[in-house]
N, C-alpha and C positions, 0 to 999 in steps of 0.2 A: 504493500500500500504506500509507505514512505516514497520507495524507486516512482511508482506513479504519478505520484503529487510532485515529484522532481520533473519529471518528463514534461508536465502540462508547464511548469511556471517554467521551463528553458522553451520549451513551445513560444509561448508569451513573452517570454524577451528576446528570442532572434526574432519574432513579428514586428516586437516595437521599435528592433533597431532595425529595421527593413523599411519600416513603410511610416514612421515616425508615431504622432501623437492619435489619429484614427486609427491605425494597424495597431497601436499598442490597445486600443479601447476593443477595436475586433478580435485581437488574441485570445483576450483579458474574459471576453464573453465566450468564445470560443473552449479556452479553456473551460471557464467553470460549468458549460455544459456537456464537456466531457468528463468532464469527475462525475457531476451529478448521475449520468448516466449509469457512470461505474457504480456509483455508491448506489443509487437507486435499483439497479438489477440485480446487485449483491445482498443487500441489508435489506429489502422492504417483507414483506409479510408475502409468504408465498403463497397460490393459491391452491395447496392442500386442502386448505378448507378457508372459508371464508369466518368472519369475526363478526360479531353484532356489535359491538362496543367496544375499544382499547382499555377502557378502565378496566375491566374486568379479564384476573389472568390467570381463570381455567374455565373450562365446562367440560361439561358431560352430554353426551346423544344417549337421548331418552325413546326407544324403537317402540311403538303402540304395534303388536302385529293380531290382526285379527283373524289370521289367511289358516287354512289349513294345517299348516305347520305352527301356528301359534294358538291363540282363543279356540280360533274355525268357528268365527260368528258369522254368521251368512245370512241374517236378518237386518233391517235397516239401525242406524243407532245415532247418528247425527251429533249435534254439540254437547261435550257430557263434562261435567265435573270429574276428573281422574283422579286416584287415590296416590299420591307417591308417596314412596315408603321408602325411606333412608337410612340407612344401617350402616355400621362399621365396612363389610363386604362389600357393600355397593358404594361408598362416598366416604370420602378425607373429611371429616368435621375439622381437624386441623389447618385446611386450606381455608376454613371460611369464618365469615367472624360469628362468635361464640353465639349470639341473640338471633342467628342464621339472617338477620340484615339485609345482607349482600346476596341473596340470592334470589335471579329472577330465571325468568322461564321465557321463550322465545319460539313463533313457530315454525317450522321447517323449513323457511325460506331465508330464517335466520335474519328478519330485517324485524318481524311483528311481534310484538311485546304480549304474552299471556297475563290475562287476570287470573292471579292467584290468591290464594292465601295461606297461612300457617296452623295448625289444629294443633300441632304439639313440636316443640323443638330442645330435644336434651343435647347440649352441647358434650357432658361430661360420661352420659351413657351413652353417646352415639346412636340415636336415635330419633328420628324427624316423622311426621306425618301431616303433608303438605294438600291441598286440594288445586287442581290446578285446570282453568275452563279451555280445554280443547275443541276446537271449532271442525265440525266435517268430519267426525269421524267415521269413514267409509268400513263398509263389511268386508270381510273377503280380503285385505289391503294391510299395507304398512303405513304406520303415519310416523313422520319423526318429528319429536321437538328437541329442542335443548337447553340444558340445566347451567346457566353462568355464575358466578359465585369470585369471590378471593379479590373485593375491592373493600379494604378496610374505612375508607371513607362514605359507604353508599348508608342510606338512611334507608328503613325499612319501605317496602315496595307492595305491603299487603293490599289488593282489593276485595274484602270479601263479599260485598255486593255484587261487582263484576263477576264474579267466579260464576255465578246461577246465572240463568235465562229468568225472563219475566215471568214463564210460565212459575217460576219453582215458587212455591206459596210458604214455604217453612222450612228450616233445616236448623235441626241441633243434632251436636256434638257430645255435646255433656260435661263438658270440661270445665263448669263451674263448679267451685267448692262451697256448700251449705248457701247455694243463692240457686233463684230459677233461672234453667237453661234458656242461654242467647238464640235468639233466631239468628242465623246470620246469613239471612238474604238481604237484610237491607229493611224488610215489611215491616219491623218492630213486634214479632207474634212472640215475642218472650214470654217465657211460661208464667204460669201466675205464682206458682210456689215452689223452695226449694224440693232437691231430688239429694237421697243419699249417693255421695260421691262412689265410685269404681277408681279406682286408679287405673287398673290393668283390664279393662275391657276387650272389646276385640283392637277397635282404634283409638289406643291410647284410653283417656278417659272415657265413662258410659255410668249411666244409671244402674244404682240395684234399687228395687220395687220388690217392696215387702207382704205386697195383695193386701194392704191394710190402707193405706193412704195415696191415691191414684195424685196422678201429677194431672194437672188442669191446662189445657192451653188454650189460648183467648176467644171469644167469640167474633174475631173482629169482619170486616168485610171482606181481606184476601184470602179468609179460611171459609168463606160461606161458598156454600153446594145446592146450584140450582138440578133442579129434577132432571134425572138421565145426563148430567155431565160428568166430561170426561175428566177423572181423576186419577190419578197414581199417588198410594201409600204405601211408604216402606221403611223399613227398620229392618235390624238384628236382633236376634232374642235368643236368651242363652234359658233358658227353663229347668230350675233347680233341678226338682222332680215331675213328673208326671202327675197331673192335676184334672181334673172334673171341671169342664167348665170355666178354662180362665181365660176371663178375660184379660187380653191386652188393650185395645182401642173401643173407645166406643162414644156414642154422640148421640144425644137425643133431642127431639123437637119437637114437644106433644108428644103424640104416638106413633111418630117415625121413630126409627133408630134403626145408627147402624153398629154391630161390634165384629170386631176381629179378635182371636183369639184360639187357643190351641186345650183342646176335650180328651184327654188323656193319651195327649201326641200327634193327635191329629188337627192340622191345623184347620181353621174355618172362618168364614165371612158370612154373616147373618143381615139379614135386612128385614126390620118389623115396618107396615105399614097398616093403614085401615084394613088391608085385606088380610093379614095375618104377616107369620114368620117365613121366609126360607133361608135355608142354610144351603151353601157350596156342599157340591160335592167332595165326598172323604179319597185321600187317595193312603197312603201307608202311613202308619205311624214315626214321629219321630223320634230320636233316644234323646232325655234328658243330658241336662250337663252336658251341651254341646252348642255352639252358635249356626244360626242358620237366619237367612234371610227370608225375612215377608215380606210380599209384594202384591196389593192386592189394587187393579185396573178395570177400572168403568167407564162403562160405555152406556149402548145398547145393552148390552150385559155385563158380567162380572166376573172377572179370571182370577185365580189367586194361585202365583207364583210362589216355590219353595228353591231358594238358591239358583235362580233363574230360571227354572225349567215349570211350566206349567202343571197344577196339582193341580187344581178345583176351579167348577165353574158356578155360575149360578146364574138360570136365566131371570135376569130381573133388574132394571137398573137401580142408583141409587136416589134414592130419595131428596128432595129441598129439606137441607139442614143447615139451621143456621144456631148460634149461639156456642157457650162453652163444651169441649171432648174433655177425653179424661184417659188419659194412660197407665194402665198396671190397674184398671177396673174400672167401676161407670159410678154415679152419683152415689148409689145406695154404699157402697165398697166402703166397710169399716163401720157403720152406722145402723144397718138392719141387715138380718137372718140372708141368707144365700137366696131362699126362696124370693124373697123383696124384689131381685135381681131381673124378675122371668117378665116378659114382655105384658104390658099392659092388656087387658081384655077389647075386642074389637066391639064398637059402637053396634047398635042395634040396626039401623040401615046399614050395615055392611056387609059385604057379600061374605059365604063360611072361607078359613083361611086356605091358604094354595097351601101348605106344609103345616106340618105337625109344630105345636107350639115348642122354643125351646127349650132344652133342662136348666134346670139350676145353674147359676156361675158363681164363680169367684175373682179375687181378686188376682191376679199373675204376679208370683212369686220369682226372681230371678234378674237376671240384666240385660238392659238395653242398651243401642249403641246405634251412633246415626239414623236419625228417625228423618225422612224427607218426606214433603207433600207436596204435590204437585197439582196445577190446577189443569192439567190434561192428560191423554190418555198415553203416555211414551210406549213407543213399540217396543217390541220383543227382542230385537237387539241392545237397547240401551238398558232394558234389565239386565238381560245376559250378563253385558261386560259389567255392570255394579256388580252384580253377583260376582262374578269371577275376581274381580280388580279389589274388590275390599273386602272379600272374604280368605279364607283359607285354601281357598280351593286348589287342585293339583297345578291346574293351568293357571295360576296365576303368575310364575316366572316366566310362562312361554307369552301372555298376555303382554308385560312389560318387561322390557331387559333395558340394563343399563350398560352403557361403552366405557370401555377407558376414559380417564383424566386427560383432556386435550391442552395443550397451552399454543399462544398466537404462533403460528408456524412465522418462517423463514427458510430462508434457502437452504440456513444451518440447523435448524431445529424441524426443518417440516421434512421436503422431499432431500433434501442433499445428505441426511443422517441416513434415509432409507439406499437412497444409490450407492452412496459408500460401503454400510455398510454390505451388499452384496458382491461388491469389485472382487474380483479371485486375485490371485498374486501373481500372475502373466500380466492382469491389469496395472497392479500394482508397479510391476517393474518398467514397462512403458511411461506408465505415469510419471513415475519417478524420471525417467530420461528426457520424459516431456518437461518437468517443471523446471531441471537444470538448464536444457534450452532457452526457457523463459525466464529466467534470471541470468543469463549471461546475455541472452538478447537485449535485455532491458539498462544491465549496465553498460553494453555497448553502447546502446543509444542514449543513456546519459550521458555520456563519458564525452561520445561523437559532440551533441548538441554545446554541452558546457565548452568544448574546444573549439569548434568552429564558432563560437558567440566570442571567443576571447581573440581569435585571430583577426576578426570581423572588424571588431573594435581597434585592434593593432595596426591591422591594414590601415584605415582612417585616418590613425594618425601619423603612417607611416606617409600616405599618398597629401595628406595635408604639407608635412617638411616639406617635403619631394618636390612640390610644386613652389613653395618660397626658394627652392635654394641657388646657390649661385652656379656661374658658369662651370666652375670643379666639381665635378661631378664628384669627386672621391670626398665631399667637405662633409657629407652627413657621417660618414664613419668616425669622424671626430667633433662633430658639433652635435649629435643626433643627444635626446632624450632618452639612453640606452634600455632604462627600465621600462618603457611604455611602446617602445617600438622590435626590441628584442625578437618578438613571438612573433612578428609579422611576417610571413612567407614570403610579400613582398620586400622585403627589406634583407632575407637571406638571399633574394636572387638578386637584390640591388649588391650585396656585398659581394658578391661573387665576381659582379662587374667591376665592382671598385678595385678588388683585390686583382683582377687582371689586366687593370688601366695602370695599375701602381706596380706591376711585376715590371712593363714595358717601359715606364719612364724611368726605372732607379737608374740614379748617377744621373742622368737629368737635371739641370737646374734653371727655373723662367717656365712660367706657367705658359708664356706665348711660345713658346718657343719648342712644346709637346706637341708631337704630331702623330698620326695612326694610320698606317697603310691600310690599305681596302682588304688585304689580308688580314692583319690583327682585329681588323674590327671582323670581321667572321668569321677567327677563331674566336674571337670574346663572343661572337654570337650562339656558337653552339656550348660554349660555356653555361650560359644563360639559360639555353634549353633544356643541356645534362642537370640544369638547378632547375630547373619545372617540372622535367621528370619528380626529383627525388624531391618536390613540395608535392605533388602532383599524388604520388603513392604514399605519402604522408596520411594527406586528406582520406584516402581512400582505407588505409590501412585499419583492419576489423570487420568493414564494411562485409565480408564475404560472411561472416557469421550471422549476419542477419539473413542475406540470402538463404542459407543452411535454414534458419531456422521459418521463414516463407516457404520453402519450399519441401524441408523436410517433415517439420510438423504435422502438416496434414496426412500425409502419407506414413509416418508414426504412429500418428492416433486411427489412422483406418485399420492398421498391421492391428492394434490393441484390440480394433471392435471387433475383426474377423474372426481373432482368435477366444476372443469373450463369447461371441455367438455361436460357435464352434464346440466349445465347451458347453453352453448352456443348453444346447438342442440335445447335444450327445447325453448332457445327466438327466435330462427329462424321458430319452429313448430307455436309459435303461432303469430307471425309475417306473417306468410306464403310468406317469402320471403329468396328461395332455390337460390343462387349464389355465386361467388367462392369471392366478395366483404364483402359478409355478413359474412362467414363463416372464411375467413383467418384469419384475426384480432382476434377472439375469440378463435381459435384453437390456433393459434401462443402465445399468452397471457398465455393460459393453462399449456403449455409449459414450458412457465418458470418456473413452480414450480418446475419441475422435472431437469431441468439446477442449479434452485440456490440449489435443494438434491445434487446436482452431484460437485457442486461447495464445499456444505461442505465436502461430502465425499472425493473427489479425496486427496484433501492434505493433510486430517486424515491421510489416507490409506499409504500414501508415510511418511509422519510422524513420524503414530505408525510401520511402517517395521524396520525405520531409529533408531529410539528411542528404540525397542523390540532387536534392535541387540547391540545394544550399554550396553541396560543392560545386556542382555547375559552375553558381556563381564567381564561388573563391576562382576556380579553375581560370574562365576566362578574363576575370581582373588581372591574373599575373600574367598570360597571354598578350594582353593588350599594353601591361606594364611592360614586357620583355619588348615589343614593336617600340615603344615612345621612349626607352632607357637606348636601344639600338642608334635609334632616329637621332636624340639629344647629340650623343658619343660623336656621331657621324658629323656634326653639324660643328660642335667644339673642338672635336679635333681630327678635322678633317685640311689636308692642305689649303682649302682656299682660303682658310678663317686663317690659317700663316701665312699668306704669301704678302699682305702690306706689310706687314712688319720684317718678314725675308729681305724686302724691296727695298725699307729705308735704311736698314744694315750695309 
């Protein structure tokens, strides 16, 4: 890097002693847009992967895969609130700040900022459960986001409002300790009374409900249920034991009602209206002391989902309910006999009921965890992946995988770590012949420029005397500015002359009185020439090393890639393993060899053009000097400048 920044600023000053105070401004620009190139192609961020933000310096790819190989959800599911779960195995808490702050989410195109938010963040256990609103999520498909983190300066980035769609009417967590659970959609549907804390639920914090005191949640307007709309309810329910009748959910309005709840495992959805009770149908029992999701979706009718998969229907929509529900049991729960519980008796004008009245209930004993409510009907995909994504389910690592630690690539951190490190050691050793090339190129052509800028300079003030001086031509080797004219070439072919005008006059005495046959002045002429030669080859000398390396370079680094690609087809043959895995690494590596030829050659090439014009120049200054040093000699001491003074002797 040093050698380059020499090359550019000797570039810049034989410009500006060439072409004066514009050529010095045109170098000057010239130059600094050759470095920047260099530095620019070398140092900027390479496009391995693209960066949403410089402040931030890691992430993680976060793969949604739903495809056969992952979920294999093949129902529609659209924009969902995702579950991330962050562990020791899957995420550095050490890279991020301790309050997780710094961490935001990003969509697959890596430009659009996710609404998220935080449900639990242990810095010290290694532990996080993040909600985060994915937009499109397609069936059948891969989605990726990504996970940015490790800016010590960034201020928390929560939206937990944003994280839900408008549709979503209520969402708790339960993470409040001895206070009522936060809504955190944003509606304000906070529960009306505390809930006994879970610490270890399924996500993080959750309710335990003791079937004695039901938790209340609001009657307000985004919880109210017009007749036959589409709703989705869901929660977690972990179920001590096995129970008669408990209920979990339930809502009354007059003699509507509706309850959800699990009758000695079997879970069920009941609807009482004027026309009587029905209950979904039963499909298997579940086993106590175990988590499992309820999802129960109205319509036209009424499905009720167990861990995503369809359990029970019930042809009937739901009912106009408006006013307070009640969770872990319904109004009577805690206050009158179990019997109190059974649906109200149907009016005298009402038609006899469509199902059998229901049994006895109680209150649901056990724990809750993420309770959502929605004010429409979400399809059967977007249960699925709830189910899968926040519960335990098998498929939930093939559902969400998490990538390596990424940091900003670069030529030296992104792809140039990977080509390297696949170079074989045939690469290696080209390389290596390559790069001595290119440092002996480079000090040639510093070495060349700083020389010809100082002879440049010499000449100047060699051809400046030269032209003041007098008739003696021999008078600069003793009146000359020795130190400032020394290194000029023209002034060693001027000496040459001097030294063979002053061999012919010794013992001579009378400056008029020196005269020069048309012989001596043409042996002193090839004198002059034998001294152009040997400035001539001066100039030139090294020079052929830059050729070598213009010319040999490229065809060095092609020898490299041949024999890289040579090798890499051959270990893939007997490997017998044909894929674009196997093969890029090896091919890309090969490569090199023919980059770092290209690397010697290119700045030979610009170089030896710069340096071959330069001497040019020198070359026919002393040329034209040797004609006008000739011509002078000729002229001073040539017979006819003696014959008046012959004449008046």
């Amino acid at each position: 890097m040093r050698i380059n920044k020499q090359i550019f600023h000797e570039i810049s000053l034989g410009a500006s002693m060439r072409f004066g105070s514009t050529g010095r401004r045109a170098a000057k620009i010239f130059s600094l847009l050759l470095l920047g190139l260099f530095v620019g192609t070398v140092f900027k961020p390479g496009a391995a992967y693209a960066w949403w933000n410089g402040d931030w310096s890691a992430r993680k790819t976060i793969t949604i895969d739903t495809t056969s190989t992952g979920a294999n959800i093949t129902d529609q599911i659209g924009t969902i609130p995702v579950l991330i779960r962050l562990d020791v195995s899957n995420f550095t808490f050490d890279s991020a700040n301790p309050d997780g702050s710094d961490l935001r989410f990003v969509a697959g195109d890596d430009k659009t900022p996710l609404a998220y938010h935080i449900e639990k963040y242990d810095h010290l256990l290694g532990q996080a459960f993040i909600w985060v609103s994915v937009p499109a999520v397609q069936a059948s498909a891969q989605t990726i986001i990504y996970l940015y983190y490790g800016n010590s300066k960034a201020s928390a980035g929560d939206n937990a409002q944003g994280t839900y769609d408008a549709n979503m009417a209520a969402v708790y967590h339960f993470g409040e300790h001895a206070r009522p659970a936060r809504d955190w959609t944003g509606h304000g549907n906070n529960m009306l009374n505390p809930s006994e804390a879970d610490d270890f639920a399924l996500i993080g914090p959750g309710a335990r409900l003791d079937g004695q005191t039901p938790l209340q949640l609001p009657g307000s307007s985004s919880l109210a249920w017009t007749a036959g709309q589409g709703i989705t309810w869901s929660a977690w329910v972990n179920e001590a034991s096995l129970q008669p009748g408990a209920v979990l959910y339930s809502r009354t309005d007059g003699i509507r009602t509706v309850q959800i709840g699990i009758d000695n495992g079997v879970p069920f959805v009941s609807v009482t209206t004027p026309s009587g009770t029905q209950r979904s149908s039963a499909g298997a029992a579940l086993t106590a002391a175990s988590w499992h999701q309820l999802t129960m979706v109205s319509g036209s009718s009424i499905t009720l989902y167990v861990d995503g998969a369809a359990y029970g229907t019930l042809a009937a929509p739901l009912p106009a309910l408006n006013g307070i529900a009640y969770l872990g049991g319904d109004a009577s729960t805690g206050t009158a006999p179990a019997a109190a519980a059974a649906p109200a008796a149907p009016d005298a004008a009402a038609t006899p009921p469509a199902a059998p009245t229901a049994a006895a209930t109680t209150g649901f004993i056990g724990e809750i965890d993420e309770l959502e409510i929605s004010n429409i009907a979400r399809p059967a995909g977007f249960i699925k992946f709830a189910a899968i994504g926040q519960g335990n389910n098998p498929l939930a690592g093939r559902l969400l995988s998490y990538g390596q630690e990424q940091k900003p690539a670069s030529w030296f951190s992104g792809y140039l770590a990977v080509i390297l490190g696949s170079v074989t050691v045939d690469g290696w050793v080209i390389i290596g012949i390559l790069m001595i090339m290119a440092i002996v190129s480079w000090v040639v052509m510093a070495d060349k420029i700083s020389y010809v800028n100082r002879i440049t300079k010499a000449n100047e003030a060699f051809v400046d005397q030269f032209s003041h001086a007098s008739l003696d031509l021999m008078s600069l080797d003793t009146e000359r500015e020795q130190k400032l004219i020394e290194q000029a070439p023209l002034y060693h072919i001027y000496h040459i002359g001097s030294e063979q005008i002053r061999s012919r006059f010794a013992g001579q005495e009378g400056y008029r009185q020196k005269l020069l046959s048309a012989n001596s002045i043409a042996a002193i002429r090839s004198s002059l020439d034998a001294g152009l030669v040997r400035e001539i080859q001066r100039l030139n000398k090294s020079m052929v090393l830059l050729t070598i390396a213009i010319s040999g370079g490229p065809f060095l680094g092609l020898l490299g890639t041949v024999v890289g690609v040579m090798i890499t087809f051959a270990s893939i043959a007997e490997a017998g393993n044909v894929n674009v895995n196997a093969i890029a690494p090896g091919i890309s590596a090969a490569l090199v060899a023919t980059v770092a030829g290209l690397v010697v050659a290119i700045p030979a090439l610009f170089g030896y053009n710069y340096l071959n014009s330069r001497i040019r120049d020198g070359i026919a200054d002393m040329q034209v000097f040797v004609d006008e040093f000739v011509t002078r000699m000729a002229e001073v001491y040539s017979p006819r400048v003696a014959e008046p003074q012959n004449a008046a002797e």
